[in-house]
C-alpha positions in Angstrom: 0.0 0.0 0.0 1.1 3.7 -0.6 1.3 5.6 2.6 1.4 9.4 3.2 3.1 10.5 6.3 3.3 13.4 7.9 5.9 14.1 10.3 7.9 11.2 9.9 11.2 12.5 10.4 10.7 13.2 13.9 11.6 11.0 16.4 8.1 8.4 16.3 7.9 9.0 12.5 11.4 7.7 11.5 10.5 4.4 13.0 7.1 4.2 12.0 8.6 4.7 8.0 11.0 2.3 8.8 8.6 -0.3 10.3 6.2 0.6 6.5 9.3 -0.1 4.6 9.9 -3.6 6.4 6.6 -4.5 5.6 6.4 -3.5 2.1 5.1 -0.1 2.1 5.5 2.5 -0.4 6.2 5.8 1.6 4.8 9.0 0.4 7.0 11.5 3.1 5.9 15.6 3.3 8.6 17.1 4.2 10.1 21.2 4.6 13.1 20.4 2.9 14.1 17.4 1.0 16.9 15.8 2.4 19.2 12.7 2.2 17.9 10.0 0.0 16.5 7.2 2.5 15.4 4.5 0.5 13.5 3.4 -2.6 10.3 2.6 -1.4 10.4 6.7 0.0 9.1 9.7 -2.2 9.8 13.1 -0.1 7.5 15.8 -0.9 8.5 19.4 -0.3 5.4 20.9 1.5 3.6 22.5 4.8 1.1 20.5 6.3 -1.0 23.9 6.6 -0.9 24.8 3.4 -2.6 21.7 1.1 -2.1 22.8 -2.0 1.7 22.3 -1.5 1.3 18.5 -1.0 -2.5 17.5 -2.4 -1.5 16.3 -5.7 1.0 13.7 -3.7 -2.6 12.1 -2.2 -3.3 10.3 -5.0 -2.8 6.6 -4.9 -2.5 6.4 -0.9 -4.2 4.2 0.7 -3.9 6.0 4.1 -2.5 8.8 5.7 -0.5 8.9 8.8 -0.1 12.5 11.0 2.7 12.6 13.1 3.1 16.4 13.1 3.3 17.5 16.4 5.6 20.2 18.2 6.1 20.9 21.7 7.3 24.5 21.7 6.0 27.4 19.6 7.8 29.8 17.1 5.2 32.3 16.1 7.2 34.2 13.7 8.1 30.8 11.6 4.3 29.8 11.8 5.1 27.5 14.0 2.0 27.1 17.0 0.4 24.4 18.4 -2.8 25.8 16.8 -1.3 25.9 13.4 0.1 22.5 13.3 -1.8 20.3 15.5 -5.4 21.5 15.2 -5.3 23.1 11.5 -2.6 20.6 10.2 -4.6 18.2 11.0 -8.3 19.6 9.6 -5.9 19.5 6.2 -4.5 15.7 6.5 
C-alpha cells in the first residue's frame, strides 16, 4: 500500500517509515526540505502540512494517511503554533 506521512522524520515518524518499509510499504513522506535519499520505497515531498495545495496532488494513490506532526514549543514568527500544526494541520491531513 502507498502511505502518506506526515511528520515522519521526527523521532516516532522515523521508525514508524522504517517499520512501513519492512513490511512492504511505499512511503509517500511531506517534508520542509528534501533531504538525504533514505530509501526506494520513499518519495519526499516538499510541502507544509498547513498549506494543502503544496502537498495534495502527492494524495493520490494512498491508501492512508498517517499524522505525526506534532511540536512541543511554539515559534510564532516561523508559523510554528500548536494551533497551526496540531489543530489546523490536522483539519488539512
Amino acid at each position: 500500500m502507498k502511505v502518506f506521512l506526515c511528520g515522519g522524520t521526527g523521532f516516532v515518524g522515523r521508525h514508524v517509515v522504517d517499520a512501513l518499509c519492512r513490511k512492504g510499504h511505499e512511503v509517500v513522506l511531506l517534508v520542509h526540505k528534501r533531504g538525504g535519499t533514505r530509501g526506494p520505497d520513499i518519495e519526499q515531498v516538499e510541502g507544509d502540512i498547513t498549506i494543502p495545495a503544496t502537498f495534495i496532488d502527492s494524495l493520490k494513490g494512498c491508501g492512508s494517511i498517517i499524522n505525526l506532526i506534532g511540536i512541543i514549543r511554539e515559534f510564532p514568527w516561523r508559523g510554528m503554533t500548536f494551533e497551526a500544526l496540531h489543530v489546523q494541520g490536522t483539519k488539512t491531513s
